[in-house]
C-alpha positions as CSV (number, residue, x, y, z in Angstrom):
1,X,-7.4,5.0,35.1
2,X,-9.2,2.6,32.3
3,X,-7.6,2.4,29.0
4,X,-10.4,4.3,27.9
5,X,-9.8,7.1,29.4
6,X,-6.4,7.4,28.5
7,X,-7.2,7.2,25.0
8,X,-9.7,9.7,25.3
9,X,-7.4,12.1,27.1
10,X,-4.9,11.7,24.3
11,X,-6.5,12.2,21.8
12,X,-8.0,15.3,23.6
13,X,-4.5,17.0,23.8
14,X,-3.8,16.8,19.8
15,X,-3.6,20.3,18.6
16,X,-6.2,21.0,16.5
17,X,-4.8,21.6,12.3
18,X,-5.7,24.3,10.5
19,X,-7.3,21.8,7.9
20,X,-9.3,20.4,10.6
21,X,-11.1,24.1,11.0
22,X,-12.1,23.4,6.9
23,X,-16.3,21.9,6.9
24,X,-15.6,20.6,4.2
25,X,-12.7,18.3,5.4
26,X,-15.0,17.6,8.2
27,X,-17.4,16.3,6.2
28,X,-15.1,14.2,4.1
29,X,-13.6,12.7,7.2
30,X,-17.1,11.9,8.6
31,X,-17.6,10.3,4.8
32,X,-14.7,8.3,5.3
33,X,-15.8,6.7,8.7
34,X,-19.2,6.1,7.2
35,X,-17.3,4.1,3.9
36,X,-15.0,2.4,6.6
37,X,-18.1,1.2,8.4
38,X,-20.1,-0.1,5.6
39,X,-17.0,-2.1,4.1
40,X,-16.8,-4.0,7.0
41,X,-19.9,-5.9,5.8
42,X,-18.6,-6.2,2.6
43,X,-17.4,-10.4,1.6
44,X,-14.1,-11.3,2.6
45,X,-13.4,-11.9,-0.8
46,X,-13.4,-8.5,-1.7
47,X,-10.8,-7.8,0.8
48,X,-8.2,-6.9,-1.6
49,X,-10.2,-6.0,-4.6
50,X,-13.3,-3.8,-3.8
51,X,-13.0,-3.3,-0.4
52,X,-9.6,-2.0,-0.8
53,X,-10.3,0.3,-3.6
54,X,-13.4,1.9,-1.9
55,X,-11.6,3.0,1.1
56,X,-8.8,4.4,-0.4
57,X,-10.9,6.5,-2.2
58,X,-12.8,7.2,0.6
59,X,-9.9,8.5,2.3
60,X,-7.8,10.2,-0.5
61,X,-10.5,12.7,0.0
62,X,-9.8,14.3,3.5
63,X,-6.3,13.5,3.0
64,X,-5.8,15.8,-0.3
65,X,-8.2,18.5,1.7
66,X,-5.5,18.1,4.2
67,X,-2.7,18.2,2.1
68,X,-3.8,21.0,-0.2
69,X,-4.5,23.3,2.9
70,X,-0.7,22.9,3.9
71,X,0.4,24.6,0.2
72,X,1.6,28.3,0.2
73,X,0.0,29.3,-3.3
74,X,-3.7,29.5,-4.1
75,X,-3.0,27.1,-7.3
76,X,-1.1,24.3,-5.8
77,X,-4.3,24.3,-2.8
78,X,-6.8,24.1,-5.5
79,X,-4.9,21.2,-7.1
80,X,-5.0,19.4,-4.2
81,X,-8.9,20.5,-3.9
82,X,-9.6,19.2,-7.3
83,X,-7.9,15.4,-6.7
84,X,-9.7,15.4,-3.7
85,X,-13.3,15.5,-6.0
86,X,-12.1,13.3,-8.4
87,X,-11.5,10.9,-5.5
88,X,-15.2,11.8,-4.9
89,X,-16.4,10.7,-8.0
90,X,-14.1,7.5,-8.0
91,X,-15.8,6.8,-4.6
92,X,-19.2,7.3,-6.0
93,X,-18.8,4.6,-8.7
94,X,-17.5,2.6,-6.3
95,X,-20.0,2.7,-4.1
96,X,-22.7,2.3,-7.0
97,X,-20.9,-0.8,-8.3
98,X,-20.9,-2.3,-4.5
99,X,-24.8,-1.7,-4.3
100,X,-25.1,-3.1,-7.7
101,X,-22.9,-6.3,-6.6
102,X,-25.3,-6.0,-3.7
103,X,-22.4,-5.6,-1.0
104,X,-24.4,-2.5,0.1
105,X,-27.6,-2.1,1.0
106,X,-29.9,0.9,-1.1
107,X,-30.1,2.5,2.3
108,X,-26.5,3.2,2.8
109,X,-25.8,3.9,-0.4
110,X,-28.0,6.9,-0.3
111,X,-26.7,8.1,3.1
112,X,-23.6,8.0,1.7
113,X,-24.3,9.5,-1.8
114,X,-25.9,12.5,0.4
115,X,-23.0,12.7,2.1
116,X,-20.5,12.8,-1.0
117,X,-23.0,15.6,-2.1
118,X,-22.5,17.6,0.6
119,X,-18.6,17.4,0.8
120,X,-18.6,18.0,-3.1
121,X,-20.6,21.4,-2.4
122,X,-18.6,22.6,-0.1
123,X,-15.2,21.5,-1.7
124,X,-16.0,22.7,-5.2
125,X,-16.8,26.2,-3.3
126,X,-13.7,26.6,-1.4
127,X,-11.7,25.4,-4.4
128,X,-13.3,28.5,-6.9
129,X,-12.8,30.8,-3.9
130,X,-9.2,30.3,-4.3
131,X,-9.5,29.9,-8.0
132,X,-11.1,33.7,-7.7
133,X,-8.7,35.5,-5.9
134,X,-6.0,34.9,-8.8
């Protein structure tokens, strides 16, 4: 069997989370590839400065979702919820600065402002509909 295949096969026999059932952690997640992707391009230089700090925000995001969805009270998830859209808005700056800095091209930077819209929607909805049911 290639090694290929046996990656894909194990990683098809993972149990699905419940936070993976969540759009809007799915949308982070794909987020965080796309940030992960871009960065590569970015100078070596940056390695430990920019580079770093964009990623990590980049994946604070589905991590909290994922985090926050594991808490027994409606409170303690929306916490989690609402460190996971600051880490949004860190990531956006971020992002901003590396376009500015010209480490990334207009045409990514939209894709990827588009898709930190997106995952704010649905994030900021899930997080009043627990906020609603206190």
């Amino acid at each position: 069997m290639p090694s290929g295949t046996l990656v894909s096969y194990a990683v098809s026999m993972i149990t699905i989370r419940p936070y993976q059932r969540i759009i809007a952690w799915k949308e982070a997640y794909r987020l965080c590839l796309q940030v992960y992707r871009a960065t590569s391009e970015f100078p070596s230089y940056e390695k430990f400065g920019m580079t770093s700090q964009v990623r990590r925000a980049a994946y604070s995001v589905p991590l909290n979702i994922a985090e926050g969805n594991a808490k027994r009270s409606r409170p303690e998830r929306a916490r989690y919820f609402t460190i996971a859209l600051g880490s949004l808005e860190e990531l956006h700056c971020a992002l901003r600065l590396s376009h500015d800095l010209e480490y990334l091209s207009e045409e990514k930077l939209v894709g990827m402002d588009d898709q930190i819209n997106r995952t704010s929607y649905l994030l900021t909805r899930l997080r009043a509909s627990l906020m609603e049911k206190n």
